[in-house]
N, C-alpha and C positions, 0 to 999 in steps of 0.2 A: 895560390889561387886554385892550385889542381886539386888540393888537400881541401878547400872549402866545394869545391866541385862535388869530389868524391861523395862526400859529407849529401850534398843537395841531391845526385844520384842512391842513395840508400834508398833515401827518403822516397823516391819516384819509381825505382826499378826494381824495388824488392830487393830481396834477400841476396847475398854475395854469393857469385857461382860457387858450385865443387868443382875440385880437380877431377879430369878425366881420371878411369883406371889409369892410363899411360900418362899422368902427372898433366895433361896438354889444355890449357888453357883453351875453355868454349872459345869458336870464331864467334859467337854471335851473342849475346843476352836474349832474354825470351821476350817477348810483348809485353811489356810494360801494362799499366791500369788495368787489368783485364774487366777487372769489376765494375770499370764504370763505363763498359762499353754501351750498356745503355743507353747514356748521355753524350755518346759520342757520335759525331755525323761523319760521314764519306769524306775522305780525303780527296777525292778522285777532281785533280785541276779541271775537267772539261764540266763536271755539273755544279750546276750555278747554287753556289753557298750564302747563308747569310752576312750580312757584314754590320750588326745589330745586335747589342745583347739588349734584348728585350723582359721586359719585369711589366706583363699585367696587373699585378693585384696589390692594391694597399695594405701598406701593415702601417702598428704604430711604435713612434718614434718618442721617445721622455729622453729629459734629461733636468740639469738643475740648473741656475743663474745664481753667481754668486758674486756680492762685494770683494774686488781682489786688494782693497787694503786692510775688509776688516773680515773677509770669509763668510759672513753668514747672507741670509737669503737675502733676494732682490724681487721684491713683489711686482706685480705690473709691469713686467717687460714685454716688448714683445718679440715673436718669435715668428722667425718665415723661414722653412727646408727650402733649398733650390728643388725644381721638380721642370727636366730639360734645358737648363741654363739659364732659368730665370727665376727672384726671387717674386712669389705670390702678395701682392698687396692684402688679399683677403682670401678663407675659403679655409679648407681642412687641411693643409698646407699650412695652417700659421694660426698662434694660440699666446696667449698672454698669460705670464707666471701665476701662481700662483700665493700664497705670504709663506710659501717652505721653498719658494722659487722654482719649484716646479714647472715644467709644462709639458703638456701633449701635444704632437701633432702627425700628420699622415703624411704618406709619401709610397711610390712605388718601390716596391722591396724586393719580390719577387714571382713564384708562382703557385698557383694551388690547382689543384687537377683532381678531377674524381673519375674513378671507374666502377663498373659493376665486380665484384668479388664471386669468383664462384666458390669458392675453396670456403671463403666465407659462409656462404647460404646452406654450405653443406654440414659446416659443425656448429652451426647458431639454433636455439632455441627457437621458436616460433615467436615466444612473448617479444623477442629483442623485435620483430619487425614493429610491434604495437606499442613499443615505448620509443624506439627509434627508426622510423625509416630506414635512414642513411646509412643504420649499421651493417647494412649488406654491402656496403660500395669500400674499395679501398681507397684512401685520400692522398697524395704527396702534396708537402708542403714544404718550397725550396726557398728559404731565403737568402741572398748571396750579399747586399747590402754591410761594407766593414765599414763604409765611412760617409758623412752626409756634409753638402755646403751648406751651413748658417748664416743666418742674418740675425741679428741682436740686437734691439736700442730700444733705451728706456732714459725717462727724463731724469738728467744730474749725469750723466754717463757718456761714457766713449763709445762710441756704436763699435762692434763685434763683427765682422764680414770674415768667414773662415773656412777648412774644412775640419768636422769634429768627427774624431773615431769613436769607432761603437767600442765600446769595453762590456757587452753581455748579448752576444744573440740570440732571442730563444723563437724559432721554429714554429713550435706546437701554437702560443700566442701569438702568431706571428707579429716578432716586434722585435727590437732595437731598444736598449740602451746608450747614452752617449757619455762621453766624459765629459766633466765642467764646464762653462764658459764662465771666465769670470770676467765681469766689466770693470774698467776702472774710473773711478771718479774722476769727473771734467778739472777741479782744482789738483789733481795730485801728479806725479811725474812718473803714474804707470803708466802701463797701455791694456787693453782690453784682450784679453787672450783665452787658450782652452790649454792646460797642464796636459800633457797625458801622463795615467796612470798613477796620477797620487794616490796615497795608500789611505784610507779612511779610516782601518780598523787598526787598532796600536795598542801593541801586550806592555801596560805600565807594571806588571810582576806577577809572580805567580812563587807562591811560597808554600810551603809546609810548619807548621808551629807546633810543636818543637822540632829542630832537625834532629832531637838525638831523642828516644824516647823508651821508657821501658816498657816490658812486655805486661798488656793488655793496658796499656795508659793511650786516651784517647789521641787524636791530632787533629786538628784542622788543617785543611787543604784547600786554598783561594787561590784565585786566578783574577786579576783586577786588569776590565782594557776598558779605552775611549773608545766608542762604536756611534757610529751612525744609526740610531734608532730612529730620529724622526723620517728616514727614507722610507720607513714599513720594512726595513729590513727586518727578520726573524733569528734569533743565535740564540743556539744551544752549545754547551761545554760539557767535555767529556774525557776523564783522568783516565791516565795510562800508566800502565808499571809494568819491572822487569821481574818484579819476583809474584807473581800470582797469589803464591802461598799468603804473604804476608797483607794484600793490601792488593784484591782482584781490580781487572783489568777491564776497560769501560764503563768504568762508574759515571752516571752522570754526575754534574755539579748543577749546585741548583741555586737559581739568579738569588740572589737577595732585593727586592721588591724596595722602592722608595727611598735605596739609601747610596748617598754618594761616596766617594773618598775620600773628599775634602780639599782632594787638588787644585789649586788653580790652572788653569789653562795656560800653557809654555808658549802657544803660538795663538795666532788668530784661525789657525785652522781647526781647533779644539773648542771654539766657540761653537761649531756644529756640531761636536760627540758628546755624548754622553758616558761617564764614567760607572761604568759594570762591575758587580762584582761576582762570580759564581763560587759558590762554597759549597764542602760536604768536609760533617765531623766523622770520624772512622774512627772504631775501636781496635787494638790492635790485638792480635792472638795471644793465649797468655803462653801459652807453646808452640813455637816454631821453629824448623829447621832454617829457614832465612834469617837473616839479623839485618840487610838491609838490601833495598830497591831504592832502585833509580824512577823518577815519577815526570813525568809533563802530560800534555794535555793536546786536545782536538777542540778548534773552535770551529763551526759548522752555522753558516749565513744558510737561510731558508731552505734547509735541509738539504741541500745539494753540494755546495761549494765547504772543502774543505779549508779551514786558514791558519797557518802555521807561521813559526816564527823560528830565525835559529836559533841552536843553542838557549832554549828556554827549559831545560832541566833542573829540576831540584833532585835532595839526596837526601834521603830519610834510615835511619840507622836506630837497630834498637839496641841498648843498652842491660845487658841482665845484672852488672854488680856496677857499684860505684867505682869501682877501679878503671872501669871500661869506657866509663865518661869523657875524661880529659882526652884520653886519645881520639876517641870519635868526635869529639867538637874539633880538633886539631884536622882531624879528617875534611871534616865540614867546612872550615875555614879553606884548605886547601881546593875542595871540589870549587866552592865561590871564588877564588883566583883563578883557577883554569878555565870557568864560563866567562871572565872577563877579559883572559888573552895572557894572564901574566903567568907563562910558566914558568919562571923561575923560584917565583913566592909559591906554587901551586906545592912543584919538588920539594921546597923546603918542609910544606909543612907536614905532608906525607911523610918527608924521611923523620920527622919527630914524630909522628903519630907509629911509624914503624918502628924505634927505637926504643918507644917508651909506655908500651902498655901490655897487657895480656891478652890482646888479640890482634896481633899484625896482618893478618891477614888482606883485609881492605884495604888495610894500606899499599900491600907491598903488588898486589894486582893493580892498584890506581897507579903506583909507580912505575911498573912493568908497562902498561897501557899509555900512559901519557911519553913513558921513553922509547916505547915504539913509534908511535907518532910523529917525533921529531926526528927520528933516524937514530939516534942512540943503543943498538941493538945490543950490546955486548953489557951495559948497566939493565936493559931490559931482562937480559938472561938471569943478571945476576940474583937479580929481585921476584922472577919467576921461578927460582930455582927455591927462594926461601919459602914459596907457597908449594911448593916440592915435599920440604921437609915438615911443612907444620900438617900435611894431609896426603903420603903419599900416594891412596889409594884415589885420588882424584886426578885421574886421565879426562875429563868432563871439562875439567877447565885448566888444573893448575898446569899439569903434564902436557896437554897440549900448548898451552902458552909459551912454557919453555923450549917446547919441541921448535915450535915457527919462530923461534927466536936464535935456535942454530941453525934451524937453515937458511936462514939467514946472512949468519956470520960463515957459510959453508961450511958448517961442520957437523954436515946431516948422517955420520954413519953414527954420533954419540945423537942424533934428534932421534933414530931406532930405536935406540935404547933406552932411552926414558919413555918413547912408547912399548918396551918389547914385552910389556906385562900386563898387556891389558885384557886379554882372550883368560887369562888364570884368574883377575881380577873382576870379570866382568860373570864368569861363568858361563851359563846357555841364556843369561838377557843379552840384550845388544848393546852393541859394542857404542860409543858415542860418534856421531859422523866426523866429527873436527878430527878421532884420531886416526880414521881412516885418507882422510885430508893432506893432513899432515905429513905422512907418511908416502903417499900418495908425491910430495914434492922433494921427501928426501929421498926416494927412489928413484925420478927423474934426475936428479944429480949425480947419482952413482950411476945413470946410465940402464937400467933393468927397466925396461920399460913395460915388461910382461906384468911384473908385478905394481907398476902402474896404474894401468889398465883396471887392474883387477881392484886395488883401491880405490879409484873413481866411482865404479860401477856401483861399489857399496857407499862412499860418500854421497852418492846421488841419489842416493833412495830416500835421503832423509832432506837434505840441502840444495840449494840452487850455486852453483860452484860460480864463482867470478868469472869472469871474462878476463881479470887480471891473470890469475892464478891459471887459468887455460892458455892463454898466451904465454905467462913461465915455463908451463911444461910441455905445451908446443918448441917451443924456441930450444930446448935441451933436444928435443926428439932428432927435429930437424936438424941440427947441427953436430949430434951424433950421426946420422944417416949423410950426412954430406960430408963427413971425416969418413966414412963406410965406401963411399961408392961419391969421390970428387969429379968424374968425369960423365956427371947426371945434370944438364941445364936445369930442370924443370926441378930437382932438388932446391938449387941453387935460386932459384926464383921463389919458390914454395917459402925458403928459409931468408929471402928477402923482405918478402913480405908483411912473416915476422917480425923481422928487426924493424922494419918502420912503423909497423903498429906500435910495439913497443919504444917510439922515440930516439931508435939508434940507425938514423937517416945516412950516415956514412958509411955502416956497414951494409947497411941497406944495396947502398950504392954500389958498394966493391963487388957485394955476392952478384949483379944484377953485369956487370961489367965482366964478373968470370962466366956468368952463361953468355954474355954475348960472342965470348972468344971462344966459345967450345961449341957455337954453332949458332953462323951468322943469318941464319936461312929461316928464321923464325920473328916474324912480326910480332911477338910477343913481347920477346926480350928487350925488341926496339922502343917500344911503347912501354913497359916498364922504367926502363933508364930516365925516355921522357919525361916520363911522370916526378919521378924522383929528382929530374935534376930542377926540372920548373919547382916543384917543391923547395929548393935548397938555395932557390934564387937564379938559378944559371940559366937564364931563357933563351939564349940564341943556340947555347949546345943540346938542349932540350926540344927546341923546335927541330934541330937539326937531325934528330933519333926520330922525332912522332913524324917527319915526313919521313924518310930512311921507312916505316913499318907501312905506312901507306900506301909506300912503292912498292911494298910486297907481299899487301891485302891491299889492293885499291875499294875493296865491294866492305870491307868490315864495319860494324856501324862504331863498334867501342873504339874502335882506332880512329875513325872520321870523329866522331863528337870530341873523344880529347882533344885532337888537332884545332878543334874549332873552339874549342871552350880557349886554350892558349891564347888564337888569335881574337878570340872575340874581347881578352882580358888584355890584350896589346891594342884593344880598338882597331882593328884591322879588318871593322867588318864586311865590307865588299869580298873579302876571301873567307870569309869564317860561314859565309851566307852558303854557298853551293854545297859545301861539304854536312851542315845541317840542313838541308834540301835532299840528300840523299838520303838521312837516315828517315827523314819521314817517308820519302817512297816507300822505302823497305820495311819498314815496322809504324804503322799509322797510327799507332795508339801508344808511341812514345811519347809521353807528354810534355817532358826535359827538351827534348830533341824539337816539339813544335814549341815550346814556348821560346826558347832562344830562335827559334825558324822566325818566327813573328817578329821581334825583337829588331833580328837583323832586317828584317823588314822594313821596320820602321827608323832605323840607324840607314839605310841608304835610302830613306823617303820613297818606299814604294808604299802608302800609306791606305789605300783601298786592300791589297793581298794581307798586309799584315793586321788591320781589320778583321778580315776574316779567318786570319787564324787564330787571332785574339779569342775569338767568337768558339771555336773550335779546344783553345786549352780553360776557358770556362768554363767549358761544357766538361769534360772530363774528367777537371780537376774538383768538384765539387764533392763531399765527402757523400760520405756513401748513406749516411744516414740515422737514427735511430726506430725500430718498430714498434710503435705503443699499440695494444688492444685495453679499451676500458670495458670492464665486466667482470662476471663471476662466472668461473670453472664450474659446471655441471658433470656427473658421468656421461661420456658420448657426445657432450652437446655444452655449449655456452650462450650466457644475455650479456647481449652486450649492449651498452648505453651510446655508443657514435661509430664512428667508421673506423676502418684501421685505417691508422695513419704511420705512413713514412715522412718523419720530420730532418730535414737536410737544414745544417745550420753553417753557413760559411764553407770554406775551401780545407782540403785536406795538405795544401803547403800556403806557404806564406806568401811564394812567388806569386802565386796565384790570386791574391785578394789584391796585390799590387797591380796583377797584370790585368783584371777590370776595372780597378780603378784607371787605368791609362784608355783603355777602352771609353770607359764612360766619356771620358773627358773629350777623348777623339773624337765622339759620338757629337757632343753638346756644341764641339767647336763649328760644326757646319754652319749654324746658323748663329753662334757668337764667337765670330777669329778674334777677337782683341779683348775677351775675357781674362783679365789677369787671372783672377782665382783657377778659371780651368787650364791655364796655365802654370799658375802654382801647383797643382795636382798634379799635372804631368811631370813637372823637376820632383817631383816629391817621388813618385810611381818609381820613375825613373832612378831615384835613387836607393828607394828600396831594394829595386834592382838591380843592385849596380852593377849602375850605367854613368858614372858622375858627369862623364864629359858631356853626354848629351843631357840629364840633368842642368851643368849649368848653360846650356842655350834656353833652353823653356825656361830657368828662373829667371834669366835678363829678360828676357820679353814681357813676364811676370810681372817684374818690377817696373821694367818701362811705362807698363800702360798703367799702373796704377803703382805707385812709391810707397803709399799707406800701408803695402798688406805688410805688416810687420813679419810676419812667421817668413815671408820670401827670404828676408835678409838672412835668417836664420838658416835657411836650407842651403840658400848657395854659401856660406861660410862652408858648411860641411860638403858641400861639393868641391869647393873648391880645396877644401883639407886633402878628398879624398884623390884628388887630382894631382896633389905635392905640391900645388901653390901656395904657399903656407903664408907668405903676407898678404893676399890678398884675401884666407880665411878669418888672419888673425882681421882685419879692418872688418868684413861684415860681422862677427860675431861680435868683436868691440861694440860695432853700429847694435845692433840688435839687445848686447845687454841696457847699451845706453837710452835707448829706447825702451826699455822693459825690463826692468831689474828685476822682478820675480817670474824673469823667463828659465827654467828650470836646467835646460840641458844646453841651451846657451851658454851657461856657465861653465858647467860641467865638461863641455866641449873646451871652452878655451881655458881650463883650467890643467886640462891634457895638451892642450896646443903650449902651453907657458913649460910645463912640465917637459915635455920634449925639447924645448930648446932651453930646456936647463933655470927658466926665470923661477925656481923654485916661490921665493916670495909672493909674486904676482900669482902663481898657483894656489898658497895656501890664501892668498884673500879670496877667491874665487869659492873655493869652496868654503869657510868661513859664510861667506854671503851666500850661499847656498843652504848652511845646515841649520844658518837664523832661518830662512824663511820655510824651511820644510826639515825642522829635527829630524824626523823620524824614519826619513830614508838614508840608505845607506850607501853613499858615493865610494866609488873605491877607482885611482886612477894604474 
């Protein structure tokens, strides 16, 4: 819990402190959001706050209606937004599909504000006031809307009553996107539901013809997906490679206009794509230093969203003599087993391709690279050592490959030495970074950390060094320095630290246990062990340290919020409440610290205060924004065509679009208590943030008042999973798929739930009946 904590604290509190000069852990962290102090109001208990998130201004809402046995559109539905806990019989609030199943409709989203800009008036042309007024004023437009209540019924159909998430906020139009509803016919044995997140866009291949090819012989390079065109969506494709020389980088591909692929459609969900294909024919160099690159591709929805796919690489290889053929097809065959997963058949065909031609090379790097991957370092070596011998003066690639492949196996004073020639080799150009890298790790293992240092500095000039790779040669530093000087705490901590970053939570432990015995008098030490042992599962010896460090910083906020995050994850919140009440006296603009303040608020039913702090971490937590000016740069001076505007599109954490939705629902209940649906949102809010146990109170109350909302069943299954009540998960989630067999994560939930107690069988029909109804995503339990 404290490890997912930590993880939500990043995200909230910035950047992880430094160590004091004197190794001493800050008493305090700084003020959290500074940035969005803007939006933040007075903390001060005695002036009267609001307890209202309030949204003036309409934006609009689309989305699609779709047959959920046959996928495609549902014309003439109709459509009603809740707008205050009631569904609109008529009005711009409620809109009838269209024959793409379409509809539009309005709803309160958020707010729009305009001021006068001076800053503006002073570098704007004169023209921009005579073509646009307004371009003197600066505009915000916040909309905070993630998710909206639907009502759906159309004739032949199950009527649809739900909450549907936005899946695309944009700001600037102010509007909302929503994901599907799909109804289900009155004769069939679904039920009327909203997926979230099915995937619409789907890469059926992407190839190069020929993969082996000789030099200046042309190649074609397709990219074939199903895409959702009739949405108005816009896609452009655009080819990527690793060798420049050979076959330049961002080439677009260009659609091929009225021609399909011929495929038939796998699902009913593919009734609504349409099958793309983008092509570009390339000539290839008749002389080049490359013989081959690696190739994939960038698909790009209305110029803004990038969409990728994994492992969607091809391998393109030129061939100068016939001799050179058979091995690089052997090659080829090989890269196509290893994008499918089989590396056994991948090695095979490589070590033939290495074996048996007059240029091993590719091969013996693809060997090298796939047997570091699986951990195999010492055949890595082997195999990087051959591309040693076929080009020794390659420190670029081949020398360091084989370098990070002893140090590896620890045997970094011979990883020197296959780099110790590269300053005679390289002459007065520069050196390659990797060799300075390299080196750089086989220094830190012999302990010379000067000449370290000094490696980095120049690896950085060229490269972004890992995080992995800095935590290896952190972790040698420190554990040389605490074999230096053992009778140093803040060593010992420093070097703890490490080790749990790095996954080694036991040693973690030990070093964290020897500063505690080398000086008890530091609430640090106590609150680390904490940490680490709630980490390792041990919660009562864990709680028993984080008070211990407490009791001797009663005023610290990081030692109060751990304490409280512990007890708030024991449900213990009547005690977890006062200790997050402190941190917000002392640091008001701690946004973690009020959002759990509020929480606990609302877990001992003080439901008016934690209202209004609700009100308080949505103000704060809203991202900070984008700045658009529309116009043309003049010298001195700009025309600009509208205002500037600050567009703010949803929250900068996730807690946060959870913690208005709990709000709203707060909000709506005054004048509708026995709303299932705004009671389904609250187990739902609720479990977003988990909170399961109160979760499952607002799902039973959910379901009391009304049995119909199908998605209830669904949520308290997984409340109740996440509660250890495991038979009474496995019964609603049963209930729920048997009620809704293309309920997506239904499945997929009890397919993990089977899979834990071992019903392996009843797992794999779970998913099975998952990947019939939606091939294309990718379940993994």
């Amino acid at each position: 819990m404290l490890a997912r904590l930590a993880v939500s604290s990043l995200l909230l509190l910035g950047p992880a402190l430094p160590l004091t000069a004197g190794g001493t852990r800050p008493a305090a962290p700084p003020e959290p959001m500074k940035a969005a102090r803007s939006e933040a109001r007075s903390s001060d208990p005695s002036e009267k706050r609001p307890d209202r998130l309030v949204r003036p201004d309409w934006g609009k809402i689309q989305g699609w209606i779709l047959d959920a046995a046959t996928r495609k559109p549902i014309a003439r539905a109709r459509v009603a937004v809740e707008v205050e806990g009631a569904f609109p019989a008529e009005g711009k609030s409620t809109d009838v599909s269209d024959a793409a199943g379409q509809f539009t409709a309005k709803a309160p989203l958020g707010k729009i504000s305009s001021k006068f800009d001076w800053g503006r008036l002073l570098t704007m042309h004169p023209i921009s006031l005579l073509l646009s007024p307004r371009s003197v004023t600066k505009q915000t437009r916040i909309l905070d809307v993630t998710q909206v209540n639907v009502r759906v019924e159309a004739e032949g159909y199950r009527p649809f009553v739900g909450s549907v998430r936005a899946t695309r906020l944009d700001a600037g139009d102010f509007s909302i996107t929503l994901d599907d509803v799909w109804l289900a016919p009155e004769n069939s044995e679904l039920a009327s539901f909203s997926p979230e997140n099915v995937r619409w866009e789907v890469i059926e291949s992407f190839r190069v013809e020929p993969v082996v090819a000789a030099p200046g012989e042309k190649v074609r390079i397709s990219l074939t997906a199903r895409l959702p065109l009739g949405r108005g969506h816009r896609y452009r494709a655009y080819l990527t490679s690793s060798a420049q020389r050979l076959i330049d980088n961002q080439i677009e591909l260009k659609r091929e206009r009225g021609k399909d692929s011929g495929k038939k459609a796998a699902s009913p969900a593919e009734e609504l794509q349409e099958s793309v294909t983008f092509t570009r024919e390339i000539k290839l160099p008749k002389n080049s230093v490359d013989t081959w690159t690696e190739l994939s591709f960038l698909l790009v929805r209305n110029n803004s969203t990038v969409l990728r796919q994994r492992d969607t690489r091809t391998l393109l290889q030129v061939a100068r003599t016939p001799e050179e053929k058979g091995p690089a097809e052997k090659i080829a065959e090989g890269f196509a087993y290893h994008r499918l997963g089989d590396t056994e058949k991948a090695l095979r065909e490589y070590r033939t391709a290495a074996e048996g031609g007059p240029r091993p090379g590719l091969a013996a790097l693809l060997l090298g690279d796939l047997c570091t991957r699986i951990g195999r370092h010492r055949e890595a070596a082997d195999h990087y050592q051959r591309l040693v011998e076929l080009d020794p003066r390659d420190y670029d690639l081949a020398r360091t490959r084989r370098a990070q492949s002893l140090v590896e196996l620890g045997r970094s004073e011979e990883a020197l030495e296959v780099l110790a020639g590269a300053e005679q080799a390289y002459g007065k150009r520069k050196i390659p970074a990797p060799v300075y890298l390299q080196r750089a790790r086989a220094y830190a293992a012999l302990g010379q950390f000067e000449k370290v240092d000094e490696c980095l500095s120049l690896a950085g000039q060229e490269l972004q060094i890992s995080d992995a790779i800095l935590t290896e040669i952190n972790l040698r530093r420190l554990e040389a320095a605490v074999r230096k000087s053992p009778a140093e705490p803040d060593l010992r901590l420093s070097f703890a630290r490490l080790l749990e970053a790095g996954g080694r939570r036991d040693e973690a432990i030990g070093q964290i246990r020897k500063a505690v015995e080398l000086d008890r008098s530091r609430p640090w030490a106590f609150l680390e062990l904490g940490e680490a042992l709630w980490a390792a599962g041990r919660r009562e010896e864990a709680l028993a340290n984080l008070r211990h460090a407490l009791a001797l910083d009663p005023q610290n906020p990081l030692v109060l919020m751990t304490l409280a995050d512990a007890l708030r994850d024991q449900r213990r919140y009547a005690e977890a409440l006062p200790l997050y009440r402190k941190v917000v006296e002392a640091q008001k603009l701690n946004l973690r610290a009020r959002h759990n303040y509020a929480l606990m608020l609302f877990a001992t039913q003080n439901l008016p205060e934690a209202r209004k702090e609700l009100v308080e971490v949505v103000g704060q937590a809203r991202e900070k924004g984008d700045l658009r000016e529309d116009g043309l740069p003049l010298p001195g001076a700009g025309i600009y065509f509208g205002p500037k505007r600050r567009l703010v599109s949803g929250f900068s954490i996730p807690e946060a679009a959870a913690g208005a939705a709990l709000l709203e629902a707060l909000q709506d209940l005054e004048h509708h208590p026995e709303n299932a649906l705004l009671w389904q949102n609250i187990g739902r809010a609720l479990l977003d943030l988990e909170l399961p146990d109160l979760s499952t109170a607002a799902l039973a109350r959910s379901l009391k008042a009304d049995s119909g909302l199908l998605e209830t069943r669904f949520l308290l299954g997984m409340a109740y999973r996440r509660t250890g009540k495991t038979e009474a998960a496995q019964r609603e989630l049963e209930a729920a798929v048997a009620a809704n067999p293309l309920h997506p994560r239904a499945r997929l939930e009890l397919a993990q739930l089977y899979t834990d107690a071992g019903e392996l069988d009843r797992a794999q029909a779970q998913l099975a009946a998952y990947r019939k109804h939606y091939p294309h995503e990718r379940p993994a339990l």
